[in-house]
MISE-944994 format. One line per field, with one value per residue (C-alpha): residue number from 1; x, y, z. Coordinates in nm, 3 decimals, always signed. Layout:
N
num NUM;...
px X;...
py Y;...
pz Z;...
This chain:
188
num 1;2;3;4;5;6;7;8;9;10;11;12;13;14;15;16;17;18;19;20;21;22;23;24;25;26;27;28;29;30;31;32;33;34;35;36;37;38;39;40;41;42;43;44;45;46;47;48;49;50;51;52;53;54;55;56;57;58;59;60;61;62;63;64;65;66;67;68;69;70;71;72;73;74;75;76;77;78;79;80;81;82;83;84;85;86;87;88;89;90;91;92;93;94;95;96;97;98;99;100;101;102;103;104;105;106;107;108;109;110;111;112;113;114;115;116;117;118;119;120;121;122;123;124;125;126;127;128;129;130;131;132;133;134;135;136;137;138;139;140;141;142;143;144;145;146;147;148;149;150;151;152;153;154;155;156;157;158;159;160;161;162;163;164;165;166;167;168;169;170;171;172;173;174;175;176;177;178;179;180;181;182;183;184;185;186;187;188
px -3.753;-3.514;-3.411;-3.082;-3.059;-2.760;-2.572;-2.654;-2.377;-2.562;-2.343;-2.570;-2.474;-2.315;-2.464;-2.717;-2.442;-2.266;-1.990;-1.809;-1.698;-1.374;-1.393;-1.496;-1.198;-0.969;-1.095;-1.075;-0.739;-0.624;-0.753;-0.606;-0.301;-0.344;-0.426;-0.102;+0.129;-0.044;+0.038;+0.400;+0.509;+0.317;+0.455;+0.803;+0.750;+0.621;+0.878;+1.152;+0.991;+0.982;+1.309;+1.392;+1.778;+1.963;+1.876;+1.515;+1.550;+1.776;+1.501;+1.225;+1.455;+1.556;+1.150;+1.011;+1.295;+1.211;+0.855;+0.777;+0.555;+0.691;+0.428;+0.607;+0.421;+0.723;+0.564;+0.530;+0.873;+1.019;+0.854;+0.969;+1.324;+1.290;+1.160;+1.452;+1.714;+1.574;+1.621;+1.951;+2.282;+2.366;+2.078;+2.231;+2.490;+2.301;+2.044;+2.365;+2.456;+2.101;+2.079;+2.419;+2.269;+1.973;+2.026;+1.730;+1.516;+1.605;+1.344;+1.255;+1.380;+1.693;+1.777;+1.699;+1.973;+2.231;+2.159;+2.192;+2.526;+2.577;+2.494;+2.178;+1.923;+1.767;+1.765;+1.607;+1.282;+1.280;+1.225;+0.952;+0.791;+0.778;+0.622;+0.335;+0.245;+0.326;+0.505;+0.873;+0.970;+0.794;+0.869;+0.657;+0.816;+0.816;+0.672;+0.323;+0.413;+0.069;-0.223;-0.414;-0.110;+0.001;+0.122;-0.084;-0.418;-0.392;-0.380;-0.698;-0.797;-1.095;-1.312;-1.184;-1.161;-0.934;-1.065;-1.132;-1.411;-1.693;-1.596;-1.592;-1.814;-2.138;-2.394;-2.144;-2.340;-2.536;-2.268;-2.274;-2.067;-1.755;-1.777;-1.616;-1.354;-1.466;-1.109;-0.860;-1.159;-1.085;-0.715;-0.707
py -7.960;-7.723;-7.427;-7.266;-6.889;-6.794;-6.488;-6.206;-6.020;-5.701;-5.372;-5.207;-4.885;-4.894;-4.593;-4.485;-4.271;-4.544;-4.452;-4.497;-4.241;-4.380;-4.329;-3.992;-3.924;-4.055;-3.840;-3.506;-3.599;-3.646;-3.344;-3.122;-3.262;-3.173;-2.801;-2.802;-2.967;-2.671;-2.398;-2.492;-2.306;-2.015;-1.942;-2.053;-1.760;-1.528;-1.573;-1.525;-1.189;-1.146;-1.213;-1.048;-1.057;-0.737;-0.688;-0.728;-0.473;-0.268;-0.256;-0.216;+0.103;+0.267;+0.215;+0.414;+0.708;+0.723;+0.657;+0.841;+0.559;+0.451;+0.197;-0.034;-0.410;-0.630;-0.960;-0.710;-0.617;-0.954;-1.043;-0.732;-0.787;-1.149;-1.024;-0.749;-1.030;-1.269;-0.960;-0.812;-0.981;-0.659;-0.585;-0.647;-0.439;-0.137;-0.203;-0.173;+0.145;+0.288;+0.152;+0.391;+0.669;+0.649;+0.805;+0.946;+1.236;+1.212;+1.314;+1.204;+1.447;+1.491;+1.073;+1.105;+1.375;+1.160;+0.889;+1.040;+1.184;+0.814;+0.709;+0.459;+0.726;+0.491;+0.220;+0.418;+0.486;+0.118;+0.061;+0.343;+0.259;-0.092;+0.021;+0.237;+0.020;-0.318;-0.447;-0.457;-0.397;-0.262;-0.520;-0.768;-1.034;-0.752;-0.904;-0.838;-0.844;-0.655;-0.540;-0.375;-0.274;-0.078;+0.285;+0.466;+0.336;+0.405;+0.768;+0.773;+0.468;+0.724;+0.765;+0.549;+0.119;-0.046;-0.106;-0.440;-0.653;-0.600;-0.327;-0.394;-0.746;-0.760;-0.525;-0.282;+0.049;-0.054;+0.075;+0.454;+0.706;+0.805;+1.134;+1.426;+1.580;+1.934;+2.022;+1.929;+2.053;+2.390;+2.380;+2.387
pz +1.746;+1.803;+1.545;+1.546;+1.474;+1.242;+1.317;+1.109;+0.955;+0.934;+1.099;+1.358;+1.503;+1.840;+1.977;+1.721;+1.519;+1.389;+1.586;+1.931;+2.172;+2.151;+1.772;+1.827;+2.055;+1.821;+1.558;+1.761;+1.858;+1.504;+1.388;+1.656;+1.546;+1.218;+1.292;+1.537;+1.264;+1.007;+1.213;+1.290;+0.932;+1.064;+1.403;+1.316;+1.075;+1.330;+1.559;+1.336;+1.261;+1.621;+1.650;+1.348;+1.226;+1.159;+0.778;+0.887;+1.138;+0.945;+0.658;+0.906;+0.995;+0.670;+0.557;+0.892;+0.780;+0.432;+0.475;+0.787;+0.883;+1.228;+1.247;+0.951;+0.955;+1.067;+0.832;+0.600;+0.606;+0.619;+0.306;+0.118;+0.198;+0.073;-0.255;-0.313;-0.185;-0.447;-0.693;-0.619;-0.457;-0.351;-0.146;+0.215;+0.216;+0.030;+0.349;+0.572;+0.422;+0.433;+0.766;+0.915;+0.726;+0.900;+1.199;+1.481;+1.424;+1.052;+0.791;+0.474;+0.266;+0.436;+0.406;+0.096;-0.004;+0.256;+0.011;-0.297;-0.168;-0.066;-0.411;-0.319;-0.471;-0.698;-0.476;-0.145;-0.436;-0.495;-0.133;-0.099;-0.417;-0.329;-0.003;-0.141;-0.414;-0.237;-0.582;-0.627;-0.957;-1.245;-1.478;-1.627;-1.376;-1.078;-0.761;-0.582;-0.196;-0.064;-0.174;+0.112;+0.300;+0.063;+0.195;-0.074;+0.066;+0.428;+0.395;+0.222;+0.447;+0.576;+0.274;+0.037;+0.023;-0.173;-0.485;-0.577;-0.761;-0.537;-0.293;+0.057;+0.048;-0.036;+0.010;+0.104;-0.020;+0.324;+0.525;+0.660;+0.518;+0.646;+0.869;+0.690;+0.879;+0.899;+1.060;+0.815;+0.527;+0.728;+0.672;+0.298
């Protein structure tokens, strides 16, 4: 007598993973995709900055005269100059004028009184105040830009973190002390 086997219609793994390398392929392939489709906002961004437009590189100019920072964060900048265009119609063309006032081997102070002479006194202390507290505007709608990069914390960037919840990580009373800087301690 013969017996006939029915086919069982249980789902075995093909390779022991329950997978196929062609599966597996797929699924790399798709998710590279996905991280190359994620980034596009990103370096678009980037190279806009990059190739920055003249009222980004006109603010990037007027902030390294009044500042005296001539290492200004280009992102940075980009993203404060959205924030005061959002705020004030006017803001190009003030930048404009800033921007012929500021001309090489300027200092601070003295762009500051070409300014006020110019009229944009009040509007040249937005732009530093906005870049040593990262805000813009002091308002309860005024705009948080950076944190970190604020101006006011790199000069003490030495001996002093930026305070937040738990300062710097966990465990961070671990970490050595800075070294004191026995030169500029002799110059006061």
């Amino acid at each position: 007598m013969k017996h006939e086997l029915e086919p069982i219609d249980a789902h075995l793994p093909k390779n022991g993973t329950g997978s196929s390398r062609r599966e597996f392929i797929f699924a790399v392939a798709g998710l590279a995709l996905t991280g190359v489709v994620a980034a596009m906002p990103g370096i678009t961004f980037a190279a806009n900055v990059a190739n920055a437009s003249d009222p980004v590189k006109a603010f990037i100019r007027v902030s390294q005269a009044i500042t005296e920072h001539k290492q200004i964060d280009s992102v940075l900048a980009a993203r404060f100059l959205e924030a005061f265009a959002q705020r004030d119609p006017l803001f190009d063309k003030r930048i404009s004028q800033l921007n012929h006032l500021a001309v090489a081997g300027i200092n601070a102070q003295q762009f500051l009184d070409k300014a006020t002479q110019a009229g944009l006194h009040d509007f040249l202390y937005d732009i530093v105040t906005a870049w040593y507290t990262g805000t813009i505007g002091d308002d309860y709608h005024g705009t948080l830009i950076a944190y970190k990069q604020a101006l006011m914390y790199q000069t003490v960037q030495d001996g002093l973190i930026v305070p937040t919840y738990c300062g710097n990580g966990s465990i961070w009373w671990t970490a050595p002390v800075p070294a004191e800087n026995v030169d500029f301690l002799a110059s006061l």
